[in-house]
KEBARO-399441 format. One line per field, with one value per atom (N, C-alpha, C): residue number from 1; residue in three letters; atom name; x, y, z. Coordinates in Angstrom, 3 decimals. Atoms other than C-alpha are relative to their C-alpha. Example, Ala and Ser with C-alpha at 12.3 -4.5 7.8 and 13.67 -1.06 7.14 Angstrom:
# KEBARO-399441
num	1,1,1,2,2,2 $
residuo	Ala,Ala,Ala,Ser,Ser,Ser $
atomo	N,CA,C,N,CA,C $
xx	0.890,12.300,0.900,-0.820,13.670,-0.770 $
yy	-1.190,-4.500,1.200,-1.190,-1.060,1.090 $
zz	0.000,7.800,0.000,-0.060,7.140,0.730 $
***
This chain:
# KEBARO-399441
num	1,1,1,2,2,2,3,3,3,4,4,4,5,5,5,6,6,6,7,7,7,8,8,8,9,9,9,10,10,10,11,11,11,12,12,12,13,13,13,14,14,14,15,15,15,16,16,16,17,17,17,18,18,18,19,19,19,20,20,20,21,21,21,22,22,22,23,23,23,24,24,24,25,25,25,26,26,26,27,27,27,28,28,28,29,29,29,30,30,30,31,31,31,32,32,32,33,33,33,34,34,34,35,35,35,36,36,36,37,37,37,38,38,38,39,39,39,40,40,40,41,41,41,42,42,42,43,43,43,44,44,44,45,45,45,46,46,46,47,47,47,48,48,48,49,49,49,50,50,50,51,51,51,52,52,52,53,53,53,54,54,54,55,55,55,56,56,56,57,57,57,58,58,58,59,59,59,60,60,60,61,61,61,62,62,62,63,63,63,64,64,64,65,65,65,66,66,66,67,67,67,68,68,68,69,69,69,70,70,70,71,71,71,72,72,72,73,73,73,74,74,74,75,75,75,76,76,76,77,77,77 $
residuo	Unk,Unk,Unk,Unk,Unk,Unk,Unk,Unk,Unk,Unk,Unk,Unk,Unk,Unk,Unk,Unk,Unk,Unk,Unk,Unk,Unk,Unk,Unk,Unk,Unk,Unk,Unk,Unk,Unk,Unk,Unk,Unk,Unk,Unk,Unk,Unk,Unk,Unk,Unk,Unk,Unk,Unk,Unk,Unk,Unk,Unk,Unk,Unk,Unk,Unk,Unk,Unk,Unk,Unk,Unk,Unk,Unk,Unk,Unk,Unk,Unk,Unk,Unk,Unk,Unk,Unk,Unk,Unk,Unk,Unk,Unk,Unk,Unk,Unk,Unk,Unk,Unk,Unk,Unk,Unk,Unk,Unk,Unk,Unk,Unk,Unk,Unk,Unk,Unk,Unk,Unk,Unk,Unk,Unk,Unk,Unk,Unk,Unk,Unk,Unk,Unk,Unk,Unk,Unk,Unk,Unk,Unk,Unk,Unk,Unk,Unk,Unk,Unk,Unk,Unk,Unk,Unk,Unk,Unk,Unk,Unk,Unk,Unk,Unk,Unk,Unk,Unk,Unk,Unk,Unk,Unk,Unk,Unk,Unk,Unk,Unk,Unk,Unk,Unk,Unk,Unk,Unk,Unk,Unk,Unk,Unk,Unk,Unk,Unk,Unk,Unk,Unk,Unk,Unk,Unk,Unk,Unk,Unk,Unk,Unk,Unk,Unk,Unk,Unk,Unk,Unk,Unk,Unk,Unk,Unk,Unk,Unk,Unk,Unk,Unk,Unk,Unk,Unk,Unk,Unk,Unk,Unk,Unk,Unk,Unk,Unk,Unk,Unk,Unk,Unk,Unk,Unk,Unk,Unk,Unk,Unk,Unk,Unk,Unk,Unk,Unk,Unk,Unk,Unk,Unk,Unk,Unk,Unk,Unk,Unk,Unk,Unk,Unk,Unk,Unk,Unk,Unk,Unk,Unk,Unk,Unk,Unk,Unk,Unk,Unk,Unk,Unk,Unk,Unk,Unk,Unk $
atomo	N,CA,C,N,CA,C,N,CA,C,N,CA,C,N,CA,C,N,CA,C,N,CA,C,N,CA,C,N,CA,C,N,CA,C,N,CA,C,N,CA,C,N,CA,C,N,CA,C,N,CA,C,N,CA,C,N,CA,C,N,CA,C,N,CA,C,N,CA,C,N,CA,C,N,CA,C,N,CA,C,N,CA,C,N,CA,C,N,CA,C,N,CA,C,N,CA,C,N,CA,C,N,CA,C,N,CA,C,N,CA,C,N,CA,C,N,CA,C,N,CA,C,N,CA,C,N,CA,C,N,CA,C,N,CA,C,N,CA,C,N,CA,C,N,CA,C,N,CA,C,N,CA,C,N,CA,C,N,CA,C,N,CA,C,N,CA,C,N,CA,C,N,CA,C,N,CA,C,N,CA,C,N,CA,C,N,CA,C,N,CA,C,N,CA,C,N,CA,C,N,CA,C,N,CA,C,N,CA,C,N,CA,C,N,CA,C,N,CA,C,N,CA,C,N,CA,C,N,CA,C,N,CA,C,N,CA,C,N,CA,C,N,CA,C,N,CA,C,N,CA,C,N,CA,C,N,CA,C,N,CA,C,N,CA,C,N,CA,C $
xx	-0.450,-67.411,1.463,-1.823,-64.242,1.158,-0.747,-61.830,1.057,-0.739,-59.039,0.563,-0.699,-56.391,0.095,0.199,-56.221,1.417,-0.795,-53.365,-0.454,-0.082,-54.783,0.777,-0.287,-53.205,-0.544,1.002,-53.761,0.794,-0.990,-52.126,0.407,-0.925,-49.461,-0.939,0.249,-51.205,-1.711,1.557,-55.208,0.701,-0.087,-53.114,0.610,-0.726,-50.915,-1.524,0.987,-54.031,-1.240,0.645,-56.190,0.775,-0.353,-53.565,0.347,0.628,-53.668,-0.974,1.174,-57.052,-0.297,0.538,-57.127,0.809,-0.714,-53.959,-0.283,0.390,-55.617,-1.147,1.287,-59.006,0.192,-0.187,-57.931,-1.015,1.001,-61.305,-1.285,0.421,-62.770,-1.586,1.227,-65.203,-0.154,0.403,-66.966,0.857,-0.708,-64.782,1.317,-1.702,-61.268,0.925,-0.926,-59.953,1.402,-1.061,-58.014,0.077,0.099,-56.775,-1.177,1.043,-58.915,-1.364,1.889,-62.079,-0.142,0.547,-62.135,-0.038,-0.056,-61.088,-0.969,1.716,-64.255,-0.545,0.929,-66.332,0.034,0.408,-65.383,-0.078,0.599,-65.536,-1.533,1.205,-68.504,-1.183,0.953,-70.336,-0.006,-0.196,-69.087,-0.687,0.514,-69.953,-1.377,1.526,-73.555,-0.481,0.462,-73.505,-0.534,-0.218,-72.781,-1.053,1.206,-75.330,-1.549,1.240,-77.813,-0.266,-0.088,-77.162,0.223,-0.662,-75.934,-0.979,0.686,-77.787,-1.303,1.215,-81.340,0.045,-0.150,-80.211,0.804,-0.974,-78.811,1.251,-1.260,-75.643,0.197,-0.439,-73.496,-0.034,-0.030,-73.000,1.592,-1.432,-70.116,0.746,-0.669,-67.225,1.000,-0.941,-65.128,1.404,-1.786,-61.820,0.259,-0.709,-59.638,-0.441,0.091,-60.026,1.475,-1.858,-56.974,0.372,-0.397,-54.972,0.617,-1.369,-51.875,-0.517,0.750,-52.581,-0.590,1.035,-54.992,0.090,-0.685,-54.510,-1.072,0.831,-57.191,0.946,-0.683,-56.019,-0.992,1.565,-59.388,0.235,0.150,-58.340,0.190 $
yy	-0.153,39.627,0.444,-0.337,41.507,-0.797,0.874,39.855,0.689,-0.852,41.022,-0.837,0.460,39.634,0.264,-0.319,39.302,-0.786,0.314,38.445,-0.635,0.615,36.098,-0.484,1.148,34.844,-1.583,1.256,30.737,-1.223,0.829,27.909,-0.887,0.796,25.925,-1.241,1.709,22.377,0.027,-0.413,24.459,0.415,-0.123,25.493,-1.540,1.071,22.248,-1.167,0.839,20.404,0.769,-0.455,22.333,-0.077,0.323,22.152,-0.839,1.148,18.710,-0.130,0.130,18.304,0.599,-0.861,20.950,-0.987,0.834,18.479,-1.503,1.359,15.044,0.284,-0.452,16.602,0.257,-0.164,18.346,0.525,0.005,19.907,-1.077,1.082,16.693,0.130,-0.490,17.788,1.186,-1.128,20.842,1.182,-1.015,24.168,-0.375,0.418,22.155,-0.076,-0.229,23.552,1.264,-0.542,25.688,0.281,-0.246,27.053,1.614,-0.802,30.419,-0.263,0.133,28.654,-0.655,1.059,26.184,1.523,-1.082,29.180,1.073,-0.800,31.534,-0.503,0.934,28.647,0.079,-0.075,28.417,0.806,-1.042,31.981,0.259,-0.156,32.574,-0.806,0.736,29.594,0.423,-0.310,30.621,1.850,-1.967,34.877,-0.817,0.164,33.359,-0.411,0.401,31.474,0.808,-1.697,34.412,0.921,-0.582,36.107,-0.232,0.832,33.751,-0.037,0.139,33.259,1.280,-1.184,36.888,0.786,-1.440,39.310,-0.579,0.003,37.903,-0.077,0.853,35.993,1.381,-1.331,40.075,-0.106,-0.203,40.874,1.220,-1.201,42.996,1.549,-1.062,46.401,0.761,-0.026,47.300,0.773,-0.897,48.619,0.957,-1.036,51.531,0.053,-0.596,51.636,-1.513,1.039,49.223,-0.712,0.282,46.057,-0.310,0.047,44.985,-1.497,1.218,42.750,-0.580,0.326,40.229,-1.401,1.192,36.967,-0.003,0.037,35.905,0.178,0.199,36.798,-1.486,1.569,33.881,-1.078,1.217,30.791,-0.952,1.172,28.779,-0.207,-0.142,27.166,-1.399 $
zz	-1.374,-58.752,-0.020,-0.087,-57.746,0.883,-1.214,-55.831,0.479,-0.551,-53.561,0.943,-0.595,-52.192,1.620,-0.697,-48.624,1.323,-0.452,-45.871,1.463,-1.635,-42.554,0.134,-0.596,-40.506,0.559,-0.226,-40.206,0.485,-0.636,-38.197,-1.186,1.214,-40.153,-0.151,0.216,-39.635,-0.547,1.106,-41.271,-1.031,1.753,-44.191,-0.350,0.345,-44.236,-0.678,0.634,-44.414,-1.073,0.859,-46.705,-1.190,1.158,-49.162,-0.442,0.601,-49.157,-0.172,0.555,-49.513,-1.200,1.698,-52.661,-0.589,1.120,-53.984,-0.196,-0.256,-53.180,-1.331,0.503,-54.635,-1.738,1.105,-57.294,-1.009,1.408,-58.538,0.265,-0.072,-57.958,0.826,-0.748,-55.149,-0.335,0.024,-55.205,0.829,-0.285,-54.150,0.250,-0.336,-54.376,-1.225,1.105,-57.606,0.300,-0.312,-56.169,1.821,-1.746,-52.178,-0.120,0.267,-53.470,0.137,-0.031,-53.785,0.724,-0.714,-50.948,0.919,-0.975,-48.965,0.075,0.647,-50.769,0.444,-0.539,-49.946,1.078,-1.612,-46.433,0.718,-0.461,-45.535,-0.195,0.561,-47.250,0.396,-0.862,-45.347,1.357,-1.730,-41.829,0.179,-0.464,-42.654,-0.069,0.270,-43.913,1.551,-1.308,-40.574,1.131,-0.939,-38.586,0.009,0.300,-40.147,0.529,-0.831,-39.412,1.484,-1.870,-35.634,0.360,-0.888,-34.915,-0.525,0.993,-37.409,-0.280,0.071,-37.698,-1.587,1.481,-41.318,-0.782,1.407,-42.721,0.285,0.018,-43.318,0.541,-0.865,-41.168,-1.065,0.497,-41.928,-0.525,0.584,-44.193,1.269,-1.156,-42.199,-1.246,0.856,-44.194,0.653,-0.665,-41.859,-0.127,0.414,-41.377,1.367,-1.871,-38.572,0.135,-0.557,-36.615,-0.431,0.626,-38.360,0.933,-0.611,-37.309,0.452,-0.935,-35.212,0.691,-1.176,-33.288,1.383,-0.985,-29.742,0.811,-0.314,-29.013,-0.080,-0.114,-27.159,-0.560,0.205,-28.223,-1.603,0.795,-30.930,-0.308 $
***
């Protein structure tokens, strides 16, 4: 698998606490060896989700351009 660095934006007090939980953890549970793999893990459960409820279980359809980055303008959060 390739991997690729990627730049979201994410509220201070979801990274504050995710990176305690990877430094409490430590490995310990499943996807908390590092902020990479809890963060793999939890994309990767929420696209599957998505999939499921939106796309009839497939996966979307690649996109080739770029989407719009920056912060969220969403207040729902």
């Amino acid at each position: 698998m390739t991997r690729r660095a990627i730049t979201p934006y994410v509220s201070a007090d979801v990274i504050e606490r995710a990176k305690a939980a990877v430094a409490a953890l430590g490995g310990d549970v499943a996807h908390t060896s590092s902020m990479s793999d809890l963060v793999e893990h939890a994309l990767r459960r929420e696209v599957e989700r998505l999939e499921r409820n939106h796309n009839n279980g497939e996966q979307f359809p690649r996109v080739d351009g770029k989407l719009r980055t920056g912060p969220s303008t969403s207040q729902k959060r």
